[in-house]
C-alpha positions in Angstrom: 43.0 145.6 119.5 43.8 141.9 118.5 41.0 139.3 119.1 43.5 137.1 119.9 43.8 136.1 123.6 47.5 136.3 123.9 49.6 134.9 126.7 50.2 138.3 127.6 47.3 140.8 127.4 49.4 143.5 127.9 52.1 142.8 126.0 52.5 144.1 122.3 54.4 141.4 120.0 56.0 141.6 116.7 54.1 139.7 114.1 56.4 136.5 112.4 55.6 136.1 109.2 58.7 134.2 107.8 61.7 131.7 108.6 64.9 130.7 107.2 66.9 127.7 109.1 67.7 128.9 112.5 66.0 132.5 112.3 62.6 134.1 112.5 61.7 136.9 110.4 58.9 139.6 111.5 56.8 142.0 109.6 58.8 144.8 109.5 62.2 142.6 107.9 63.9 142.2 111.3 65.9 138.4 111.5 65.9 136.6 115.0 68.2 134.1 116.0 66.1 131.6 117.3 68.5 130.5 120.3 65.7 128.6 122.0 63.9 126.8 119.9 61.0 128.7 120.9 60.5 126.5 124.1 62.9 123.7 122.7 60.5 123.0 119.6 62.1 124.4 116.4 65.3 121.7 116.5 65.0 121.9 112.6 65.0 125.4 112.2 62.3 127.0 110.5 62.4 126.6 106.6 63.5 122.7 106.2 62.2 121.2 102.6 62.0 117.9 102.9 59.5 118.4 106.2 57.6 121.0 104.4 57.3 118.5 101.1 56.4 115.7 103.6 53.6 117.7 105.8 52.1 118.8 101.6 52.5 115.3 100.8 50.5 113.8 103.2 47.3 117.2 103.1 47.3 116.0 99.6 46.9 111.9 100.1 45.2 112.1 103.7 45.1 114.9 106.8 43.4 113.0 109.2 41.3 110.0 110.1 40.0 109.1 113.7 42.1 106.6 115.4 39.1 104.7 116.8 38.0 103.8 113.3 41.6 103.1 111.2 45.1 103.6 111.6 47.4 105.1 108.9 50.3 104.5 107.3 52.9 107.5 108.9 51.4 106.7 112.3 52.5 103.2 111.8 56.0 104.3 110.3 56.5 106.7 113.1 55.8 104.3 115.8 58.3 101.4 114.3 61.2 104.1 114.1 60.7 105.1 117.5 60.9 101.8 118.5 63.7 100.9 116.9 65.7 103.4 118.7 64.3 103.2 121.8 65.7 102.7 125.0 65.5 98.4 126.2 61.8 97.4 127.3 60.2 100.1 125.0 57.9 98.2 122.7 54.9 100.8 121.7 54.4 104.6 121.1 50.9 106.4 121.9 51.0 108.9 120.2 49.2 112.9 121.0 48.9 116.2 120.2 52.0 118.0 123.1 54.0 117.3 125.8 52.0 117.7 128.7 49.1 115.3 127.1 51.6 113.0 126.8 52.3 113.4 130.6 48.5 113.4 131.5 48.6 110.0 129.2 51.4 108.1 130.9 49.9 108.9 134.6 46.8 107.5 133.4 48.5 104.4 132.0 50.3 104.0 135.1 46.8 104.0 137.1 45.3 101.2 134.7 48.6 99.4 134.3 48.2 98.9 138.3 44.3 98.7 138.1 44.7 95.9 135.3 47.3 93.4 137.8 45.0 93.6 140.5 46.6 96.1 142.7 43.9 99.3 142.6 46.0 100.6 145.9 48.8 101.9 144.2 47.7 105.4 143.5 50.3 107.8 144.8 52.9 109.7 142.4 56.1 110.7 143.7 57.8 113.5 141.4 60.7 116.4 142.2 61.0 119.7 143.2 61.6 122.4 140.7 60.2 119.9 138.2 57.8 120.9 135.1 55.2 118.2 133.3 53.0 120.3 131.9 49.7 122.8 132.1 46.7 120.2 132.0 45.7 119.7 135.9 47.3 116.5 135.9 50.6 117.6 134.9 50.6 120.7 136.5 50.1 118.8 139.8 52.4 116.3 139.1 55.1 119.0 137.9 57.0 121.1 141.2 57.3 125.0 139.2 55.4 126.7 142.3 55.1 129.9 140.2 52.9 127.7 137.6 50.8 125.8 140.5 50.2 128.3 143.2 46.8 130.1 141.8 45.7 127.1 140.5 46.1 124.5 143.7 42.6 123.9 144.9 42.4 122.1 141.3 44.9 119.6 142.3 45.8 116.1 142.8 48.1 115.9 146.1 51.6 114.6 144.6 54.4 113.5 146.8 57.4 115.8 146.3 61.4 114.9 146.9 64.8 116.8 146.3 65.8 117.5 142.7 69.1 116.4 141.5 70.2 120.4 141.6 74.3 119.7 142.4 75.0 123.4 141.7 72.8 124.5 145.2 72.2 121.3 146.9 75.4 119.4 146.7 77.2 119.7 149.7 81.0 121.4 150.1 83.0 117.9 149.8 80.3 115.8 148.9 81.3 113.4 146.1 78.9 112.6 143.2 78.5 109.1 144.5 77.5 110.6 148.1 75.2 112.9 146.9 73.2 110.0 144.7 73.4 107.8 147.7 71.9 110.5 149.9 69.1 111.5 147.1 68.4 107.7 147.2 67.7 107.7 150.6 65.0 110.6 150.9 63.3 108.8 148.1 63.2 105.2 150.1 62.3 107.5 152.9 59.7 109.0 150.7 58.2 105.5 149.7 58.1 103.9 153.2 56.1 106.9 154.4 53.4 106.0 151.4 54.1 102.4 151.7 55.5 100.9 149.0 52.5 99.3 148.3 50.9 102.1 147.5 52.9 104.3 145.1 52.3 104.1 141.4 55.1 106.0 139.8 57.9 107.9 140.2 58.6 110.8 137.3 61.4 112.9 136.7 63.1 114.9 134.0 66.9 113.4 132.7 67.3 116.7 132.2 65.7 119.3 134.1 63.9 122.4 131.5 62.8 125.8 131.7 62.1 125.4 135.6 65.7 125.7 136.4 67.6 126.1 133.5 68.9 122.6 131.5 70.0 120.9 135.2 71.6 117.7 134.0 71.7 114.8 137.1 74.9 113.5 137.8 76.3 110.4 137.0 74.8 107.4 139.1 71.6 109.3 139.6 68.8 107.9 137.3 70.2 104.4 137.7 69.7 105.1 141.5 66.5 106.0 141.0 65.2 103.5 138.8 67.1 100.6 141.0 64.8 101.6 144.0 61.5 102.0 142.2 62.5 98.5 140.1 62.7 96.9 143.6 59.7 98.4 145.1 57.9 97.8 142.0 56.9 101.2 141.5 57.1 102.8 137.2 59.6 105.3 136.4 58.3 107.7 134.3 61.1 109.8 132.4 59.5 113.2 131.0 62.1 113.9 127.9 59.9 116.3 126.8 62.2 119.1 126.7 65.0 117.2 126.7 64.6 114.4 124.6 64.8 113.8 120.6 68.3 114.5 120.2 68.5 117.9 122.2 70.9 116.2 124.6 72.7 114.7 122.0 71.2 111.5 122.1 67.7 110.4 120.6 66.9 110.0 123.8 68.0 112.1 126.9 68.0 108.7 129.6 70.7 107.3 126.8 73.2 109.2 128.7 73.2 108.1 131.7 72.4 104.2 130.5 68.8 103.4 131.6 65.3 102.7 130.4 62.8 103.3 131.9 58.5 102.0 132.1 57.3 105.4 130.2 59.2 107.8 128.1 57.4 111.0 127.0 58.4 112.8 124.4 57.3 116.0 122.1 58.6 119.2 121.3 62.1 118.2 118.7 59.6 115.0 117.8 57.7 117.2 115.5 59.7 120.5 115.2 57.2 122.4 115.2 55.9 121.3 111.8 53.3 119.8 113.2 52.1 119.6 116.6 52.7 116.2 118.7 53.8 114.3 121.3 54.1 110.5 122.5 54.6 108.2 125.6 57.0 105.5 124.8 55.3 102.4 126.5 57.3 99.0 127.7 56.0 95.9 126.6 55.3 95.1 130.0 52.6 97.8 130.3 50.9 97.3 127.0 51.2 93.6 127.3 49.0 93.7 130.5 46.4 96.0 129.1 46.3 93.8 126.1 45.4 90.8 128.0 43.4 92.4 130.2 40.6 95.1 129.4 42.4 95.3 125.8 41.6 99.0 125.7 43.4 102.0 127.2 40.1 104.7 129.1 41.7 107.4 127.3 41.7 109.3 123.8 41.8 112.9 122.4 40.5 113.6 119.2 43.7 114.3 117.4 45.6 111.3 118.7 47.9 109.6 116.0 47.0 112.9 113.5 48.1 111.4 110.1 49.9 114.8 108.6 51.7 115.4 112.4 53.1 112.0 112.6 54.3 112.1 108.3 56.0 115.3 109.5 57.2 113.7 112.6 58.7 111.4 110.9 60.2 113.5 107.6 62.0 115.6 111.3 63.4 112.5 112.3 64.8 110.9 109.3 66.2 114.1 108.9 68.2 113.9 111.9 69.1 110.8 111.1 70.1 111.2 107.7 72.0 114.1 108.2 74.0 112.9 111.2 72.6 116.1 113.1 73.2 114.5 116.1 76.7 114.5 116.0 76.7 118.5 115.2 74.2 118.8 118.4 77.0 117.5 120.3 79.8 119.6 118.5 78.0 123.0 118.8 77.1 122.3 122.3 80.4 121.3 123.2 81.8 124.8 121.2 78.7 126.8 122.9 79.0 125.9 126.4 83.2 126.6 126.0 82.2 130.3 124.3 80.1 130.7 127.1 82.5 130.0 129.2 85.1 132.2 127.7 82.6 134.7 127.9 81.2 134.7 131.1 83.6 132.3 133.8 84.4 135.8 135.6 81.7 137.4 135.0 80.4 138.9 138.8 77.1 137.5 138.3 77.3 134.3 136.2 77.2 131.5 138.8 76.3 128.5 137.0 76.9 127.1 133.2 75.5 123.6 132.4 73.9 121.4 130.3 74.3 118.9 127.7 74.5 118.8 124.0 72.3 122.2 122.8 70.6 122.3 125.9 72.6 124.6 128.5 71.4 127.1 131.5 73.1 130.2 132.3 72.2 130.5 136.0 72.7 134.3 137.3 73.8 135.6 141.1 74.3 139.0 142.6 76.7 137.2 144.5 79.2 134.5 143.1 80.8 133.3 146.3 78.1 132.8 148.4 75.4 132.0 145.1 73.1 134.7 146.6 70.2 135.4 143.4 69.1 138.8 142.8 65.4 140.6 144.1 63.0 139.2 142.5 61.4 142.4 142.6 64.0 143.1 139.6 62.4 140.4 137.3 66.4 140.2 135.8 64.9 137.7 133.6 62.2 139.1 131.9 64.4 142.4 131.1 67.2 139.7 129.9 64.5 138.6 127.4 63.3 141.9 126.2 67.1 143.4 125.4 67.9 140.0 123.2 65.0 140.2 121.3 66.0 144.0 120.7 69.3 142.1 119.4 67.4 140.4 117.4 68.0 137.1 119.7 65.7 134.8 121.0 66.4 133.3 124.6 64.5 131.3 127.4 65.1 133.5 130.7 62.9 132.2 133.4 62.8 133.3 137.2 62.2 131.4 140.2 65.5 128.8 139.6 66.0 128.2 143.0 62.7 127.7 144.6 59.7 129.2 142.5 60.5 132.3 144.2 64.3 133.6 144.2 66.7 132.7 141.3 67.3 134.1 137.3 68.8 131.8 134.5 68.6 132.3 131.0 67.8 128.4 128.7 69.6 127.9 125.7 68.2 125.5 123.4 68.7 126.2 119.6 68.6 124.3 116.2 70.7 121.3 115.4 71.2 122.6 112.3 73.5 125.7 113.8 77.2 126.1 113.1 80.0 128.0 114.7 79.1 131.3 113.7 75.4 130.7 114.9 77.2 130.3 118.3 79.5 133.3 118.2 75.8 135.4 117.4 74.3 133.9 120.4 77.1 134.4 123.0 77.7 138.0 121.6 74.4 139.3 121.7 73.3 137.2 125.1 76.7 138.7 126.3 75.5 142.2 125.2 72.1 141.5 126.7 72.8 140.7 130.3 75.5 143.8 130.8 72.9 146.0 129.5 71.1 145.0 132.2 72.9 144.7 135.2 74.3 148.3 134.6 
């Protein structure tokens, strides 16, 4: 028996021991397609040099000093790239260890941002349904995936909930894009007047909605909806690109697309590949300015904050992107993957739903098409989806609970930027093979 305490303690999996670009390689020889990044991480692939020269570069010079005694030079580097390319009003990075530190982080700057101009009130968070921030208690109770919260709810914070932007079961038969925005809008004023304005912190919400619901993309309008009504109540919009962000879309970052900033941008997963770990909130200068001239020190810190080998390989991942123009391919394979898909699948009895953006895309499945009816949950369609493509030798994100935490099967698709076209015939052949082996 393994010492290990797995994710699964009943589960029996296949040791890795090797990778080579987009595939995994166990002990016995078998190659898997890595077709989801592993949960969106591995955007590089698993064998890139010039991160692996940069992570044995920096062991060698310095691994790691404590941020409350230096700074170092990749941390530094990292942060003025970021900025660079950052979205308008984005003028400093704080950087962490994962994704949903980096959500615990930017509630917590939100509460002393407030705290710091005098208004101690403002205290309430306003997030989504069918949402996901993270597994540390304040994520988790900011985040909407009922599945992930419901033993765990006597731990929580009370978080205001609204209406995701989920146009494949919540826009109505008719309803324009521009309706449906306008209507979303108005549960979240509604929201905020119930709270009182006064009161409400942040808003926070995914460009692109992850593994809770399968790569949901808003439609056009929405986040610029959003962030007009918390810009006028003077409430933050947080944007978790955690999933989504770092190029996965197609853009650095995910909120590119649809042409807004916003006060805090968190970002992990493709930031480090899965080199090294880390995340980051992306602050605005408005934010750090006021702690600066306030307290001058942010009531927060983990030990591994601003690790000097994780950001040098941070940084090697994201000159490699750039460099290699990978962002353009992310945008070509999607393109080509969510057409194959399509090709594959559009009358298919039980594919409802295909969407996403760049190398991000949800397969959403129904035992109904017409009337979008999901299968028994009972069946856990999903998990057996996941265990017949790693057979394949195929690695895929199925998740169930799409529609409410409850009801509802898709399968994410998230994999390297480095893939080509053949890499996207493999995936849509052997996910293909996959879900008719079990829906027989």
């Amino acid at each position: 028996m393994s010492h290990v305490f797995h994710r699964s303690l009943t589960a029996a999996y296949p040791v890795a021991v090797g990778g080579d670009g987009p595939y995994l390689i166990d002990a016995s020889g078998k190659r898997y397609l890595d077709a989801c990044g592993g949960a969106a991480v591995s955007c590089l692939g698993h064998s890139d040099a010039a991160v692996i020269a940069a992570v044995q570069q920096q062991v060698g010079q310095l691994a790691y000093a404590h941020s409350s005694f230096f700074t170092t030079e990749p941390m530094e580097a990292l942060a003025d790239f970021l900025v660079a390319r950052a979205p308008e009003g984005i003028d400093s990075v704080y950087f962490v260890s994962g994704g949903s530190e980096a959500v615990e982080s930017a509630l917590k700057l939100a509460r002393q941002y407030f705290v710091e101009r005098g208004q101690p009130q403002r205290r309430h968070i306003i997030a989504r349904r069918q949402s996901y921030h993270g597994n540390t208690l304040g994520a988790l109770a900011t985040g909407g995936n009922a599945w992930r919260r419901q033993q765990f709810a006597p731990l929580l914070i009370d978080v205001s909930r609204v209406s995701p932007c989920y146009a494949y079961r919540n826009q109505q038969p008719g309803e324009t894009d521009a309706h449906y925005v306008a209507r979303l809008g108005r549960e979240l004023e509604q929201q905020i007047n119930e709270l009182g304005a006064e009161n409400v912190m942040a808003f926070i919400a995914e460009p692109v909605v992850g593994a809770t619901s399968g790569a949901v993309p808003a439609v056009s309008g929405y986040l610029r909806q959003m962030r007009d009504i918390c810009q006028r109540h003077g409430i933050l919009l947080i944007l978790d690109e955690v999933m989504c962000g770092m190029g996965r879309t197609g853009t650095l970052f995910a909120c590119e697309h649809d042409g807004v900033t916003a006060d805090l941008i968190c970002i992990a997963k493709g930031l480090g590949a899965g080199y090294q770990a880390i995340g980051a909130v992306m602050v605005s200068a408005a934010i750090r300015d006021t702690i600066r001239d306030g307290s001058g020190f942010f009531q927060h810190g983990h030990t591994y904050i601003g690790h000097a080998t994780a950001c040098a390989a941070a940084l090697a991942v994201q000159q490699q992107i750039e460099q290699r123009d990978l962002l353009a391919n992310v945008r070509a394979m999607g393109d080509l993957l969510q057409q194959r898909l399509r090709q594959r699948f559009d009358t298919h009895a039980h594919v409802g739903d295909i969407r996403g953006r760049g190398l991000f895309v949800g397969i959403e499945l129904v035992q109904d098409r017409a009337s979008k009816q999901p299968f028994d949950p009972a069946l856990r369609l999903h998990a057996r989806i996941k265990s017949r493509a790693m057979q394949a030798g195929l690695m895929c994100y199925p998740m169930g609970g799409t529609i409410d935490g409850q009801h509802g099967d898709h399968v994410l698709l998230a994999p390297p930027y480095i893939i080509d076209s053949r890499h996207v015939d493999e995936i849509v052949d052997k996910l293909g093979m996959a879900i008719d082996a079990c829906l027989q």
